[in-house]
C-alpha positions as MATLAB code, in Angstrom:
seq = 'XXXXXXXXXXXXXXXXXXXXXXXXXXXXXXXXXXXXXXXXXXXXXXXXXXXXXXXXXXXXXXXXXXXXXXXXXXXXXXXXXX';
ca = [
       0.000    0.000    0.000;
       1.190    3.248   -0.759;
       0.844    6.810    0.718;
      -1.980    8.828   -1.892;
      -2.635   12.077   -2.017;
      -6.329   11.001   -0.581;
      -4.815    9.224    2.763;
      -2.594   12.014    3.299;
      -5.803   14.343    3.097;
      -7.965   12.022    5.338;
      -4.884   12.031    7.984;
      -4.838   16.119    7.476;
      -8.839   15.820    8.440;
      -7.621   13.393   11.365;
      -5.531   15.804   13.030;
      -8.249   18.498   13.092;
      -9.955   16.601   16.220;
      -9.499   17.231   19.576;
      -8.792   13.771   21.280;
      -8.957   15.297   24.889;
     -12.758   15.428   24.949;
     -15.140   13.317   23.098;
     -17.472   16.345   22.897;
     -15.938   18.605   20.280;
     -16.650   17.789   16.768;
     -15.943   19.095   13.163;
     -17.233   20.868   10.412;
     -16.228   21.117    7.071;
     -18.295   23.630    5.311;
     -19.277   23.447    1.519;
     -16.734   26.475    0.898;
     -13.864   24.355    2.092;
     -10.900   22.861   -0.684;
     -12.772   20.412   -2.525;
      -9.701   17.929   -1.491;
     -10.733   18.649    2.684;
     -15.045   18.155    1.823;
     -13.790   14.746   -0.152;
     -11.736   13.049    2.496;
     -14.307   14.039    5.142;
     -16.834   12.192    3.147;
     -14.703    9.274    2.739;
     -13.701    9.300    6.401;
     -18.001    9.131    7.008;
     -18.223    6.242    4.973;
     -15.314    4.358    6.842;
     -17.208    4.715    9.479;
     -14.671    7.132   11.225;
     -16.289   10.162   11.989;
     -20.345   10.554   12.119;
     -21.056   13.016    9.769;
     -20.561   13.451    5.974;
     -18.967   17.081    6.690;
     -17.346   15.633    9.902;
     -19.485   15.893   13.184;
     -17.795   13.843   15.684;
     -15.465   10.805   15.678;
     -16.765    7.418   16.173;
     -14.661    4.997   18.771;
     -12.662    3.845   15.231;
     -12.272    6.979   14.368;
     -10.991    7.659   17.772;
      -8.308    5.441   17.229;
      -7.145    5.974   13.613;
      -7.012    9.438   14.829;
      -5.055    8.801   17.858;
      -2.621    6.789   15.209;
      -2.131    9.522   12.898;
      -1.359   12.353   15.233;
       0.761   10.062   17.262;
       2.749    9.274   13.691;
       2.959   13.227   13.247;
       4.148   13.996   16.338;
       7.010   10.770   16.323;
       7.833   12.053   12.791;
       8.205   15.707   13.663;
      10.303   15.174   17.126;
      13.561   15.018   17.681;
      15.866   12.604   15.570;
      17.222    9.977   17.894;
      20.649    8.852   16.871;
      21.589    5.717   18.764;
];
């Protein structure tokens, strides 16, 4: 599997959430980049977030979105030489 320019936009819609509280959602409104209102819709129909313009994240959601902004910040840190 490779990285596409449609992950790396779903992952750019990932890190938008707030994963300290379960009650703050997104919304991606119709004036948005075409490229942002896409992977939100594709995010809603892999049953990651509960809205087709975001809303909130579902418990898988929750988790891919825990991954990808733990990736981000282990990729952006420090480089470890040992």
């Amino acid at each position: 599997m490779t990285y596409t320019a449609e992950l790396l936009e779903e992952l750019k819609i990932l890190r938008l959430f707030n994963l300290a509280t379960t009650q703050e959602g997104i919304k991606v409104h119709s004036s948005a980049e075409a490229e942002a209102i896409a992977a939100t819709r594709r995010l809603y129909e892999k049953g990651l977030v509960t809205q087709e313009d975001g809303g909130y994240l579902t418990t898988l959601g929750h988790d891919a979105a825990h991954h990808a902004q733990d990736l981000l910040t282990i990729l952006n840190g420090p480089i470890m030489v040992g």
